[in-house]
TORKERO-759217 format. One record per residue (C-alpha): residue number from 1; x, y, z. Coordinates in nm, 2 decimals. Example, Ala and Ser with C-alpha at 12.3 -4.5 7.8 and 13.67 -1.06 7.14 Angstrom:
2
+------+--------+--------+--------+
| resi |      u |      v |      w |
+------+--------+--------+--------+
|    1 |   1.23 |  -0.45 |   0.78 |
|    2 |   1.37 |  -0.11 |   0.71 |
+------+--------+--------+--------+
//
This chain:
330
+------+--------+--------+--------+
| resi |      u |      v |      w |
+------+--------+--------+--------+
|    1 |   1.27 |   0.18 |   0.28 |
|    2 |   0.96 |   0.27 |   0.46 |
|    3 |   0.89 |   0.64 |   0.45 |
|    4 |   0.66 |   0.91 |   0.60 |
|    5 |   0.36 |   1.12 |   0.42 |
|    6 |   0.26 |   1.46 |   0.53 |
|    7 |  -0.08 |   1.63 |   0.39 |
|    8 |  -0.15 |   2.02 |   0.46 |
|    9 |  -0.47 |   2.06 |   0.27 |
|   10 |  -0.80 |   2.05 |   0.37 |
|   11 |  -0.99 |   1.77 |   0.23 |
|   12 |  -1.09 |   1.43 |   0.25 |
|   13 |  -0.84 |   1.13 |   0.27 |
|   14 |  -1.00 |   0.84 |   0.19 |
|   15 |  -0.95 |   0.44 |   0.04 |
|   16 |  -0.98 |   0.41 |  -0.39 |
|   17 |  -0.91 |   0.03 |  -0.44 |
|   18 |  -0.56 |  -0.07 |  -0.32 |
|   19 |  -0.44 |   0.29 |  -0.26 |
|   20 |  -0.48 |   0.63 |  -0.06 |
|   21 |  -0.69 |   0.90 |  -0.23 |
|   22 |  -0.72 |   1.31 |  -0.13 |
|   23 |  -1.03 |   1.52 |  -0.27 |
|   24 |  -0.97 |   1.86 |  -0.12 |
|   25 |  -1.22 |   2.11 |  -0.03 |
|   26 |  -1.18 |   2.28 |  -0.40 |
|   27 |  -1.24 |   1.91 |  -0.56 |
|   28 |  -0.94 |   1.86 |  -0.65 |
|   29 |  -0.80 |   1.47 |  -0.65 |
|   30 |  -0.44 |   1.30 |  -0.55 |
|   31 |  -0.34 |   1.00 |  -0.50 |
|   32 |  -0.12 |   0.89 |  -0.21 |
|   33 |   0.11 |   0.58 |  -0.23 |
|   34 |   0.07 |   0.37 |   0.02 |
|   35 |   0.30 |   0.13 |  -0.09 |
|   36 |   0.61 |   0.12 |   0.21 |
|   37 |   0.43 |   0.37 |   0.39 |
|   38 |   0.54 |   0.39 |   0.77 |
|   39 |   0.30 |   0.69 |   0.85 |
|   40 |   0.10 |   0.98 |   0.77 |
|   41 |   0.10 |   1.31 |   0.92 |
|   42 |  -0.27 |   1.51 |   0.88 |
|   43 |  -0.17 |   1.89 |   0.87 |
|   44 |  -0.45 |   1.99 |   0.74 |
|   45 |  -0.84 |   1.99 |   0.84 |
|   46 |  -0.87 |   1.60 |   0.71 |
|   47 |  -1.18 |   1.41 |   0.72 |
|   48 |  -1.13 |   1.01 |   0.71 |
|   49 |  -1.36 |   0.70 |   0.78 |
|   50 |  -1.40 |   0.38 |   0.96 |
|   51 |  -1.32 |   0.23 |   0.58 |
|   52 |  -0.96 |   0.40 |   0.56 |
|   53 |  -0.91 |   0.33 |   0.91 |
|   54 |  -0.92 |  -0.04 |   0.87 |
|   55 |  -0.75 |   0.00 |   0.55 |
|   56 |  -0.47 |   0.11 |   0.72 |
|   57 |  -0.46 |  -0.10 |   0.98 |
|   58 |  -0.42 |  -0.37 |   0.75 |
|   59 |  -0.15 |  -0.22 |   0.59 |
|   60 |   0.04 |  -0.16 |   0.92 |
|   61 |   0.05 |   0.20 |   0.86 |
|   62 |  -0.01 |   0.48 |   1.12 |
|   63 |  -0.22 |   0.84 |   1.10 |
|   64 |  -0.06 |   1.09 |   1.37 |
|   65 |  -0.34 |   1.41 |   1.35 |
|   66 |  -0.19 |   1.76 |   1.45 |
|   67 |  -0.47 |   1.96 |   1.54 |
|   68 |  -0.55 |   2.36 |   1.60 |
|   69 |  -0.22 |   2.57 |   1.61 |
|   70 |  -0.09 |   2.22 |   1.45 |
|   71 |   0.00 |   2.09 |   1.82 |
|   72 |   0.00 |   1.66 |   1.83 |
|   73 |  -0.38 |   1.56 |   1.88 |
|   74 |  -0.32 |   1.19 |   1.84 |
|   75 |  -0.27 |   0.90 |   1.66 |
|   76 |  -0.43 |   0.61 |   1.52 |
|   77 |  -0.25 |   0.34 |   1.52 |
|   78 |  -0.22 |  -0.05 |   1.33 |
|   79 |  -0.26 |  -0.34 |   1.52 |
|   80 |   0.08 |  -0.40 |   1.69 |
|   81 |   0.34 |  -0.54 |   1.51 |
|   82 |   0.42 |  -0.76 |   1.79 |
|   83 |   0.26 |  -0.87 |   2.11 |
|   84 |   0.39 |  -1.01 |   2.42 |
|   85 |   0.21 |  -1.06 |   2.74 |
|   86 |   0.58 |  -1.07 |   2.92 |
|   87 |   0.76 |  -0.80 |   2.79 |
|   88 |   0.47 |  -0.57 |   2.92 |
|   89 |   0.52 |  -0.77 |   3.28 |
|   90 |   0.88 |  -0.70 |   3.25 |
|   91 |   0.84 |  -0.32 |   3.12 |
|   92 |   0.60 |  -0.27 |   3.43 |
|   93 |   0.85 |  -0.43 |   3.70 |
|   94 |   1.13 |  -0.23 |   3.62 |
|   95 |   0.87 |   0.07 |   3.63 |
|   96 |   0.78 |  -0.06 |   4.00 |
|   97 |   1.17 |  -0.11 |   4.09 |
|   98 |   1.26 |   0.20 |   4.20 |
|   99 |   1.67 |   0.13 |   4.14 |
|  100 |   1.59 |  -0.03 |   3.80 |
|  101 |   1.38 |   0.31 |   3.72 |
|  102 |   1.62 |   0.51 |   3.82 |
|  103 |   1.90 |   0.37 |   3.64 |
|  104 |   1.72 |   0.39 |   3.30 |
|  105 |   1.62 |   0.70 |   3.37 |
|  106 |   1.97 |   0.82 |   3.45 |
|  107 |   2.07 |   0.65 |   3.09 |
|  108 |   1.85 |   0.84 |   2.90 |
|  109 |   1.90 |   1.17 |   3.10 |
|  110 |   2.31 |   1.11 |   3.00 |
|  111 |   2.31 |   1.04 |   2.66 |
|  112 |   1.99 |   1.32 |   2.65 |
|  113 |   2.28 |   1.56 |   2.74 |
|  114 |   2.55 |   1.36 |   2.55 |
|  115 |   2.34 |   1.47 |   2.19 |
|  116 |   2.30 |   1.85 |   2.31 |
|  117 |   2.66 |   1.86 |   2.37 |
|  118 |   2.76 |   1.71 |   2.02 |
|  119 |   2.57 |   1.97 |   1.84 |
|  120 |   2.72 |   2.22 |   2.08 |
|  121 |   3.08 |   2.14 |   2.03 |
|  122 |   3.00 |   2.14 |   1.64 |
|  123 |   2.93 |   2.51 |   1.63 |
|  124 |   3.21 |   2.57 |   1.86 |
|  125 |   3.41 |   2.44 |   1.62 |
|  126 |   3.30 |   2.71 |   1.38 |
|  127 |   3.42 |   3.01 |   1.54 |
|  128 |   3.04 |   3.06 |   1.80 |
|  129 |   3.26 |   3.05 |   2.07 |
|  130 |   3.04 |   2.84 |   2.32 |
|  131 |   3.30 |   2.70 |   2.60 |
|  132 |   3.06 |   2.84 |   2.86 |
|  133 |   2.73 |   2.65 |   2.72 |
|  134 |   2.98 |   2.33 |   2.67 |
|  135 |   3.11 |   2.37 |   3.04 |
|  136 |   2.79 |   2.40 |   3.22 |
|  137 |   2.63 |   2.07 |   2.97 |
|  138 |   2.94 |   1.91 |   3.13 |
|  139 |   2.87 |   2.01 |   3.46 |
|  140 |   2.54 |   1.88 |   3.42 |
|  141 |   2.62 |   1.51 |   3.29 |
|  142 |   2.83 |   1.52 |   3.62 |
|  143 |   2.56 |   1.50 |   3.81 |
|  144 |   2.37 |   1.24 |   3.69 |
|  145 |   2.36 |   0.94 |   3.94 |
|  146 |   2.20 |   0.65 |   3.90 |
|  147 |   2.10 |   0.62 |   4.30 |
|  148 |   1.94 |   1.02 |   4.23 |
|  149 |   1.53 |   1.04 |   4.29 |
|  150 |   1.36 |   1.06 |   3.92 |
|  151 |   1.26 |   1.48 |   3.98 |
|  152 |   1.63 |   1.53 |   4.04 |
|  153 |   1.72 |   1.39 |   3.72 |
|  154 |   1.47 |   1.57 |   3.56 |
|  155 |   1.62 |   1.90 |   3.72 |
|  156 |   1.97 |   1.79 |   3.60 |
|  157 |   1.83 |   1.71 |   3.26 |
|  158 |   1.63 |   2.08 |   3.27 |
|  159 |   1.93 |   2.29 |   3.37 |
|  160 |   2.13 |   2.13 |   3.06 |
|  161 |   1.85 |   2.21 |   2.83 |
|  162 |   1.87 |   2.61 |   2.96 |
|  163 |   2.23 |   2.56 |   2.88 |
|  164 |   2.22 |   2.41 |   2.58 |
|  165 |   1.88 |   2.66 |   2.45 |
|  166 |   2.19 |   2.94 |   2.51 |
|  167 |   2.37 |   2.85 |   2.28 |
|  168 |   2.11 |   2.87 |   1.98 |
|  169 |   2.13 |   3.26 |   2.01 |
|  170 |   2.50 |   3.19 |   1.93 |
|  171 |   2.46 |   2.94 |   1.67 |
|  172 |   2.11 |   3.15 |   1.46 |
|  173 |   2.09 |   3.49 |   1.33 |
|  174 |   1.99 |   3.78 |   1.56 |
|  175 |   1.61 |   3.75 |   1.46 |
|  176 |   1.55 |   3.38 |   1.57 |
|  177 |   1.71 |   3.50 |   1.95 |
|  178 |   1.57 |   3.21 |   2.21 |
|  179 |   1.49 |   3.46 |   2.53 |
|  180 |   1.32 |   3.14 |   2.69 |
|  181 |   1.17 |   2.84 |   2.60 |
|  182 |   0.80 |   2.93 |   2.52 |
|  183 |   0.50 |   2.71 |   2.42 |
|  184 |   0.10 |   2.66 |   2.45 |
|  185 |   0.13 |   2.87 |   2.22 |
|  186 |   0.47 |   2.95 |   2.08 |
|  187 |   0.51 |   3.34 |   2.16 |
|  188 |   0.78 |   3.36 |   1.88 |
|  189 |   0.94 |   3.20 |   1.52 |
|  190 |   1.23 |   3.02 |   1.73 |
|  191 |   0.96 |   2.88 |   2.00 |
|  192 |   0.71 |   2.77 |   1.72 |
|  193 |   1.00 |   2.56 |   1.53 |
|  194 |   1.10 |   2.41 |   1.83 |
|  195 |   0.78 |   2.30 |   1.96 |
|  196 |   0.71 |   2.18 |   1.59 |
|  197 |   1.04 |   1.99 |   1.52 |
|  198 |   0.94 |   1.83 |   1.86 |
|  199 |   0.61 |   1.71 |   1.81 |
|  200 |   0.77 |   1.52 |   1.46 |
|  201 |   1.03 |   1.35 |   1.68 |
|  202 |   0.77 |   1.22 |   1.90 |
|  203 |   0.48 |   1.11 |   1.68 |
|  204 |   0.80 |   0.89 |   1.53 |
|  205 |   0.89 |   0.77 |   1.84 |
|  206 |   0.54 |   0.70 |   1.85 |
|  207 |   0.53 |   0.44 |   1.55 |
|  208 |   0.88 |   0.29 |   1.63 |
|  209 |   0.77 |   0.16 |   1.99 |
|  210 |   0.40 |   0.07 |   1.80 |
|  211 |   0.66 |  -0.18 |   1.58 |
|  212 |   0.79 |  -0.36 |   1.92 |
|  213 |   0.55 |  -0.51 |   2.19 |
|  214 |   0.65 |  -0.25 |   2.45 |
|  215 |   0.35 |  -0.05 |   2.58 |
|  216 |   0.40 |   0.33 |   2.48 |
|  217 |   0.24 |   0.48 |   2.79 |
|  218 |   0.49 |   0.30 |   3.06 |
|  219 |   0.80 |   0.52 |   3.10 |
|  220 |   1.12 |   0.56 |   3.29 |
|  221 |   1.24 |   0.91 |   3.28 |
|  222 |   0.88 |   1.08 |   3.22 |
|  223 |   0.60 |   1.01 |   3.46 |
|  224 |   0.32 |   0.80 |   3.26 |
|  225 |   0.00 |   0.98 |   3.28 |
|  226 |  -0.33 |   0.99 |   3.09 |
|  227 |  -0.38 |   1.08 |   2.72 |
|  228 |  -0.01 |   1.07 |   2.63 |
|  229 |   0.26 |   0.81 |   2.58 |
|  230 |   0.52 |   0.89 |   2.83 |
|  231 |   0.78 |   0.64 |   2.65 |
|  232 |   0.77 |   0.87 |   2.33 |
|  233 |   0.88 |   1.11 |   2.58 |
|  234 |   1.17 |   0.94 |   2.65 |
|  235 |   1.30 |   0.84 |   2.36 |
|  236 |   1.22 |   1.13 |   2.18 |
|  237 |   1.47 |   1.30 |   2.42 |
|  238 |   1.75 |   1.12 |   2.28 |
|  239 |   1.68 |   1.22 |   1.91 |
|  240 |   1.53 |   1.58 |   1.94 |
|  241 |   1.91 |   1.71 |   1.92 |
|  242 |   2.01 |   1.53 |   1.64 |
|  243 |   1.71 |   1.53 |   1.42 |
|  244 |   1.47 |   1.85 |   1.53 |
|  245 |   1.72 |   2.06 |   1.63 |
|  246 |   1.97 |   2.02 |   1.34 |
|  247 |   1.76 |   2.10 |   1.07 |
|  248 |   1.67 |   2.39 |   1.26 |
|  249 |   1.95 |   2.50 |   1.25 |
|  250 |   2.07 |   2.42 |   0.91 |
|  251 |   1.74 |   2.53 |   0.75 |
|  252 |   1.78 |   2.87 |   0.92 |
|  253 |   2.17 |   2.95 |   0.85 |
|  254 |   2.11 |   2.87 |   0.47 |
|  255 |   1.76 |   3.11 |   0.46 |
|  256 |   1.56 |   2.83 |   0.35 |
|  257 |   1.34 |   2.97 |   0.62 |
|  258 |   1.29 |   3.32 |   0.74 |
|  259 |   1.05 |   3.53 |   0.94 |
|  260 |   0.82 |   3.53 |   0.63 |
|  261 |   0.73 |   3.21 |   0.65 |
|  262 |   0.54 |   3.21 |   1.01 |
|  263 |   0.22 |   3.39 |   1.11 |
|  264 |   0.14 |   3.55 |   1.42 |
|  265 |  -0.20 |   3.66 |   1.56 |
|  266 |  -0.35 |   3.66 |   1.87 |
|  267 |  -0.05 |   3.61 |   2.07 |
|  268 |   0.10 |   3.32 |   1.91 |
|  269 |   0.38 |   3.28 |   1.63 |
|  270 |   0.34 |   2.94 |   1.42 |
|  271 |   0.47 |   2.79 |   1.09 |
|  272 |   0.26 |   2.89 |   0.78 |
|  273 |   0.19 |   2.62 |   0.50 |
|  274 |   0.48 |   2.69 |   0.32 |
|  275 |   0.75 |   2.69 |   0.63 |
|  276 |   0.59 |   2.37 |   0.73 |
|  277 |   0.60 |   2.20 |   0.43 |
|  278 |   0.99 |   2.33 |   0.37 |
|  279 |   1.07 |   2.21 |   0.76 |
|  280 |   0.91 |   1.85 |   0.69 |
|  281 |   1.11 |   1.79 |   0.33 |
|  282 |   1.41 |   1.86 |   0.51 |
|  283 |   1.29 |   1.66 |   0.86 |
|  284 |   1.20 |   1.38 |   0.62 |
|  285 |   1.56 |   1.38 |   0.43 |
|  286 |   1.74 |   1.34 |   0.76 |
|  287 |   1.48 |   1.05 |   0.82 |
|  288 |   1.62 |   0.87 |   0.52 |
|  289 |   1.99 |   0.97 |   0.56 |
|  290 |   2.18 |   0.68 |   0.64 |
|  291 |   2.53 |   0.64 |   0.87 |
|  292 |   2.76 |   0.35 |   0.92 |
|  293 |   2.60 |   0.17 |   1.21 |
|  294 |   3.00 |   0.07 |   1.40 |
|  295 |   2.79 |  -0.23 |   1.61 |
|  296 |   2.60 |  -0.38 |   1.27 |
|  297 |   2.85 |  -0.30 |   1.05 |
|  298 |   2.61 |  -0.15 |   0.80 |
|  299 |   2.43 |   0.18 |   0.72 |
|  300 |   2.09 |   0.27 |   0.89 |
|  301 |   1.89 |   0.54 |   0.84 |
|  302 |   1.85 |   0.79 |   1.11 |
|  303 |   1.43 |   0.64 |   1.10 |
|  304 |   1.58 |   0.28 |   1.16 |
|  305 |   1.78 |   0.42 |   1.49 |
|  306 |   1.42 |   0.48 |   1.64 |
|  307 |   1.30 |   0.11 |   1.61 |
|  308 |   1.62 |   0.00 |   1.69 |
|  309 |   1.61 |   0.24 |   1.99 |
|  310 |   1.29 |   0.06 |   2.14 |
|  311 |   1.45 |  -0.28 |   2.07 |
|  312 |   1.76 |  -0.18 |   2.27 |
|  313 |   1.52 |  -0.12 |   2.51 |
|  314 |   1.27 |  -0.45 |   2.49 |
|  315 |   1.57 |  -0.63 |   2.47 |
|  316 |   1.74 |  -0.49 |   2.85 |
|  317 |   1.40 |  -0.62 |   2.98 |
|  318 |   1.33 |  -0.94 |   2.85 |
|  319 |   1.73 |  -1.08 |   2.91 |
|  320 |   1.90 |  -0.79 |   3.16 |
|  321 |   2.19 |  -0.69 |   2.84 |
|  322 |   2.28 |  -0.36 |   2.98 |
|  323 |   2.11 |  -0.09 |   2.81 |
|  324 |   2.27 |   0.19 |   2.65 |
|  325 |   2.06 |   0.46 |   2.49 |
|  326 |   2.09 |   0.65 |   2.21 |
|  327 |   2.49 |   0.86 |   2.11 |
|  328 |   2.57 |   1.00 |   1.82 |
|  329 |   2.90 |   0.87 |   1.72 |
|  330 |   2.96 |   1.05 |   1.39 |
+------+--------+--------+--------+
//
């Protein structure tokens, strides 16, 4: 299985022979596997060359960079896994049609909502009494139409994501409360896991459309625009409620992280070393969990879902087989 490395020190990451190696800034040396590597994720300040690039490349493996306040920067990625002149033809038409647009974008803006309201009625379930966050999520979905203009859907979509960011201050102790959804930079601890749990989701999303011939930056729901790849957006939509947000939750109801493990200055609340390397392991782990699959009739892992997510999609384009984004079933 194909697995994700994180590095938070400061050093050098560079090629030795047929494998990855780190020097830090003290000298010290590590060695990364790069055997059934799918990516890396720089934390720290990392240095690398033209000579690892290209390494990498060859190996198919990706390097997502999270700069200053440990925001996304980027990515560099492999050579595509695939490459098809007319699947980026067909990706761009049904960009152009305004109907086919719209009724992708109401897809993803229905089962968006669909995932918020799973996690919802879970903790319902558990005595936070949240019939009023559950009502207004279904009130929401109601209004998604597939004839609606794409800034309506994103309203629709918006006003169930203030509903559904309610109900965390039900679900989370009294000193993660979510006032309101904060960010450049996180004012607070709840804020700065969100945005951080976020930013993971995507730069996956990233890699999984990378492995298909779809172009990243040509989207349905979210506008493309420069230096960013609007599909990631998308996608990303579908899986930040079942993968960011429930280990944020679970890591915070069992202590595994408290307000020790941020650091605020200068107006701004973020993860510390140790919080982010406790948030990853447990980001990770859900990666690699696996569930019965009830259309292959065999257990994925929740990373798997991603790929398979973009070739759902590359497959509605190239033969017109209905679409249907992203549930959880389970």
């Amino acid at each position: 299985m194909d697995r994700n490395y994180h590095v938070f020190s400061d050093g050098r990451l560079e090629r030795s022979d047929d494998t990855l190696r780190l020097v830090t800034d003290a000298g010290d040396k590590s060695y990364v596997p790069i055997e059934n590597a799918e990516a890396f994720f720089l934390h720290g300040q990392i240095d690398f060359n033209t000579r690892l690039m290209s390494f990498l490349n060859q190996r198919t493996v990706a390097l997502h960079v999270f700069g200053w306040e440990d925001y996304y920067a980027g990515s560099v990625m492999p050579k595509r896994g695939q490459t098809s002149g007319r699947t980026v033809v067909e990706q761009v038409r049904a960009y152009e049609d305004t109907a086919h647009r719209r009724r992708l974008a109401a897809a993803i803006v229905s089962a968006s909502i669909h995932n918020m309201r799973t996690n919802v009625v879970y903790y319902n379930n558990r005595d936070r009494e949240l019939e009023t966050e559950i009502a207004d999520l279904d009130a929401a979905s109601a209004r998604v139409d597939q004839t609606r203009p794409i800034d309506e859907l994103m309203g629709v979509e918006a006003t169930a994501r203030k509903a559904y960011y309610r109900s965390f201050n039900r679900i989370l102790p009294d000193e993660f409360r979510l006032e309101r959804r904060e960010y450049n930079p996180p004012p607070n601890e709840i804020n700065s896991l969100i945005s951080f749990g976020n930013a993971l989701v995507y730069a996956n999303c990233v890699t999984a459309i990378r492995a298909t011939a779809l172009d990243p930056a040509i989207s349905y729901l979210h506008e493309p625009g420069e230096r960013r790849y609007s599909l990631s957006l998308d996608l990303a939509d579908l899986f930040k409620p079942v993968l960011a947000d429930r280990v944020l939750f679970r890591l915070i109801n069992r202590n595994q992280i408290t307000p020790s493990d941020f650091d605020t200055e200068l107006g701004s609340c973020l993860l510390n070393e140790g919080g982010r390397k406790t948030y990853t392991k447990a980001f990770e782990e859900t990666l690699e969990r696996t569930v019965d699959h009830p259309k292959l009739n065999r257990k994925v892992s929740y990373q798997y879902l991603l790929r398979l997510e973009a070739y759902k999609l590359k497959k509605h384009l190239l033969t017109g087989e209905e679409y249907e984004p992203f549930e959880r079933w389970w």
